[in-house]
N, C-alpha and C positions, 0 to 999 in steps of 0.2 A: 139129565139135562147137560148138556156139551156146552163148555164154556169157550167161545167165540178170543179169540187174541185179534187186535189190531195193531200194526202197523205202527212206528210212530211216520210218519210223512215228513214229520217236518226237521226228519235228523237229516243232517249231508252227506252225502253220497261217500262213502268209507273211501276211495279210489282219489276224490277230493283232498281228504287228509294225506293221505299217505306220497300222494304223489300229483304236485301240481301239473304235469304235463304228460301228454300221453306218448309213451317210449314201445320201441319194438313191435312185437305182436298185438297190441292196444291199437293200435291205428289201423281203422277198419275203412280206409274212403280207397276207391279204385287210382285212383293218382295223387301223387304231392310233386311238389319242388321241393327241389332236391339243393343244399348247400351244404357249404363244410370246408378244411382242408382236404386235401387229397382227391376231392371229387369234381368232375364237369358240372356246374350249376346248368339245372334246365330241368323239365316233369319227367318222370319216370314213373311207371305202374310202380304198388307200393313195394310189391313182391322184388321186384330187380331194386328197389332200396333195401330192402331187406337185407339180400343176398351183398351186395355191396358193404353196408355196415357190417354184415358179421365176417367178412371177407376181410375186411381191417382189424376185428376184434374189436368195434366198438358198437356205441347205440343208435340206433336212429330214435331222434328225440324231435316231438311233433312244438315246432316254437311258435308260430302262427296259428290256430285250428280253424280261423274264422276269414283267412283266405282264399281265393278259388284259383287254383287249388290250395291245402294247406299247407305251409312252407312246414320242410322238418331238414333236421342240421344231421349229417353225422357226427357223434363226441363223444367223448364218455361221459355218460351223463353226472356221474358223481360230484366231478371235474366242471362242468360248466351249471350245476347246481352252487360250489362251489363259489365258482365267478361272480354268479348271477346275485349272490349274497352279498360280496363283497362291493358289487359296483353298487346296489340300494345303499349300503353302510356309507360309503365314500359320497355319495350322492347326500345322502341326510347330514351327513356331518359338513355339507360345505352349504346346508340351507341354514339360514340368517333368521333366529328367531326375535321376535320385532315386540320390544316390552313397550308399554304404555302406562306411565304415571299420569296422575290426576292432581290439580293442582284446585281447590272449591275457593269462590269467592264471594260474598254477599254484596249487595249492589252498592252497598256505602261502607266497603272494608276502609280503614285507616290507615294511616300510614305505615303504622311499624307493623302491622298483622301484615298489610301489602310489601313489605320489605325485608319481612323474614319467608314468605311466601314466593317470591321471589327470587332469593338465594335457593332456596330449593330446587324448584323451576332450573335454576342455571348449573345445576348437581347432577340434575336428573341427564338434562342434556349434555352436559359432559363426561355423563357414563355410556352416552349413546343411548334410553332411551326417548320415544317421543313424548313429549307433553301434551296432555287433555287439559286444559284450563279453564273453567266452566265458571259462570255465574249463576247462582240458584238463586230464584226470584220467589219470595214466600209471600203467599197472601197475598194484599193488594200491592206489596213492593216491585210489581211490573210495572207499575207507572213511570221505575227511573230503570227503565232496559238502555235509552242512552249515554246513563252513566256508569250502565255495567258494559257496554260497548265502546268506551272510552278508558274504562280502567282493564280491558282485555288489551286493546290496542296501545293500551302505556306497555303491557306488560310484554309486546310481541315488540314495539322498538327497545325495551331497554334489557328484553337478550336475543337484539338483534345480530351481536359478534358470536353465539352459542347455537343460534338456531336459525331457519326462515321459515314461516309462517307455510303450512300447509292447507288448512283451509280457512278464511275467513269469518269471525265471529259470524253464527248463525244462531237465531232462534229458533227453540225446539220446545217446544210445550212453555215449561218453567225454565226453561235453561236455556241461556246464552252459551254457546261450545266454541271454542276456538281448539287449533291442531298444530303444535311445533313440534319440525322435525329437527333431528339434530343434523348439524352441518358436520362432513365427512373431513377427518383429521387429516390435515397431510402429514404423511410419513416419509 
């Protein structure tokens, strides 16, 4: 009895790994556009790209595959693999990652719980990030949602020099949510 092997299907495609884009003799479509230094940009059968890139001693690297035709660059490709790393890194390191503290209040917080909560609140926003300020309503204590919409809106005027209000108290099931952003420091 012959034992049968299959496939795994659902590995990727080894060509995948190795190499995100398809360079040189990999590029199988009868024309592409043609870019680069050193080159006339315009379609050329892929063969006279070929002949071109290796005519320079570099790669023809396919950087489009999914336009008609597919755009490919001559470069060396190690060199704009390279590049290509460096502009993602530079790119991430100049996205702005956006923190979000949470501030809880019950619908009849007192004073000093509301005013130590508060000092927080005006912490958070002066480290830059935004403030969640919520009212959680337990049990039948929804009956005073507009005095937990009253002690939201105390708490957006009195760090109104810290922050401005991004969304307006809204009820959400059991929860009153309000949204401060912090206000951008001048430098």
């Amino acid at each position: 009895m012959a034992i049968k092997r299959r496939f795994n299907r659902n590995r990727p495609n080894q060509r995948e790994d190795k190499n995100p884009h398809r360079t040189n003799r990999d590029i199988r479509v009868p024309e592409v556009r043609l870019v680069g230094d050193n080159v006339e940009v315009g379609i050329y059968p892929t063969k006279v790209a070929l002949a071109k890139a290796e005519e320079l001693g570099l790669d023809l690297v396919e950087i489009s595959p999914k336009a008609a035709p597919p755009v490919c660059k001559i470069t060396d490709y190690k060199k704009f693999l390279y590049e290509q790393k460096k502009r993602e890194k530079a790119l991430k390191a100049k996205a702005t990652k956006i923190i979000v503290k949470e501030i809880r209040f019950g619908p009849q917080t007192d004073e000093h719980d509301y005013e130590f909560k508060k000092k927080h609140g005006e912490k958070f926003l002066k480290d830059g990030a935004k403030l969640k300020a919520y009212v959680f309503f337990k049990g039948r204590s929804i009956v005073y949602k507009d005095q937990g919409e009253i002690l939201l809106l105390r708490l957006a005027q009195d760090l109104e020099e810290y922050g401005k209000v991004e969304q307006m108290p809204k009820l959400e099931g059991k929860r009153m949510t309000m949204f401060i952003a912090p206000k951008k420091s001048k430098k």
